[in-house]
C-alpha positions as CSV (number, residue, x, y, z in Angstrom):
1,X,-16.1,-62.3,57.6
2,X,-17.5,-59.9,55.2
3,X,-15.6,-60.5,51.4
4,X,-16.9,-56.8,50.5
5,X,-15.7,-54.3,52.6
6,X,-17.9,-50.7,52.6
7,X,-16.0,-47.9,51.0
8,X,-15.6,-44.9,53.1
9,X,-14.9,-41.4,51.4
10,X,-13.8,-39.9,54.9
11,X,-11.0,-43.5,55.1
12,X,-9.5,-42.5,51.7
13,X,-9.3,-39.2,52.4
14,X,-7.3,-40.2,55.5
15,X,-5.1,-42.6,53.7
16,X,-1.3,-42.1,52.0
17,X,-3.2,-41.8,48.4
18,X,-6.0,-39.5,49.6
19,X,-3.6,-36.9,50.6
20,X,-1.5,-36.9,47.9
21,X,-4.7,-36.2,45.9
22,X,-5.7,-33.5,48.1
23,X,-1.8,-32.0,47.9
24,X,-2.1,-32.4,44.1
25,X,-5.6,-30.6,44.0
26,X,-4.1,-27.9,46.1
27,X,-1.3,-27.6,44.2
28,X,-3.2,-27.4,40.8
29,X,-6.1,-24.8,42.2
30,X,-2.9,-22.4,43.5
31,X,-1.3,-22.3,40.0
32,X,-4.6,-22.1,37.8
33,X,-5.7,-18.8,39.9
34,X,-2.4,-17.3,39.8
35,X,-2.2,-17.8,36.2
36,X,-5.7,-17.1,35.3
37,X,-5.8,-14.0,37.9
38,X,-3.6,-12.0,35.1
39,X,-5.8,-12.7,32.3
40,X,-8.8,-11.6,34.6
41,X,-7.1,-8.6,35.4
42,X,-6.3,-7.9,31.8
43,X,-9.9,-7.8,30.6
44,X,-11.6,-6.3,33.4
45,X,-11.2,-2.4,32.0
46,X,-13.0,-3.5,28.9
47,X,-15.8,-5.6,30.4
48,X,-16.5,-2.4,32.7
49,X,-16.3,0.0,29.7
50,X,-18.7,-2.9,27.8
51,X,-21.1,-3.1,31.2
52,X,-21.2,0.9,31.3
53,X,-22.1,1.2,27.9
54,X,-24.8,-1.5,27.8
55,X,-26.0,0.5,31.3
56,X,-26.2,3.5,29.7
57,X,-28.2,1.8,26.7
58,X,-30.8,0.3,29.0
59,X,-31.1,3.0,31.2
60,X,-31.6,5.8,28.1
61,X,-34.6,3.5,27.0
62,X,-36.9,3.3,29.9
63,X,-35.8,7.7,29.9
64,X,-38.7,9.5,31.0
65,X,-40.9,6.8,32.1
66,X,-41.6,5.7,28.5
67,X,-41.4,2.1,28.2
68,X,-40.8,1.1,24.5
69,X,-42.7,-2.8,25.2
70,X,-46.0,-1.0,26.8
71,X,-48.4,-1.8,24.2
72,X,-51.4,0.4,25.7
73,X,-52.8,3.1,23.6
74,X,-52.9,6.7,25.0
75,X,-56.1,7.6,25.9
76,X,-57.9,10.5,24.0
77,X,-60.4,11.5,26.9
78,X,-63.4,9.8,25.5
């Protein structure tokens, strides 16, 4: 007889107290996205008018193929 049975994670899952854990989890990821989906929604017009703005930033930097972090010197034809 072997006095230390192997734990199984598949067996407690199966068992009375694995699936009220799994209910529970269930229950608690339904009402944390519901609850957090309105505060998502909320901010999302100002992230995209922040991420538009920060676009427009990077994009008026590399403008006309000028990159400000190129450290070569122009050349003078010599």
């Amino acid at each position: 007889m072997d006095p230390s049975p192997k734990f199984s994670i598949s067996r407690w899952l199966r068992s009375k107290t694995g699936l009220a854990f799994i209910a529970f989890l269930a229950i608690a990821a339904f009402f944390l996205i519901t609850e957090h989906k309105a505060h998502l929604f909320g901010v999302l017009p100002y992230a995209l008018l922040l991420l538009s703005l920060l676009l427009f930033l990077f994009m008026r930097r590399w403008q006309d193929g000028r990159n400000p972090h190129d450290s070569r010197q122009p050349e003078d034809g010599k």
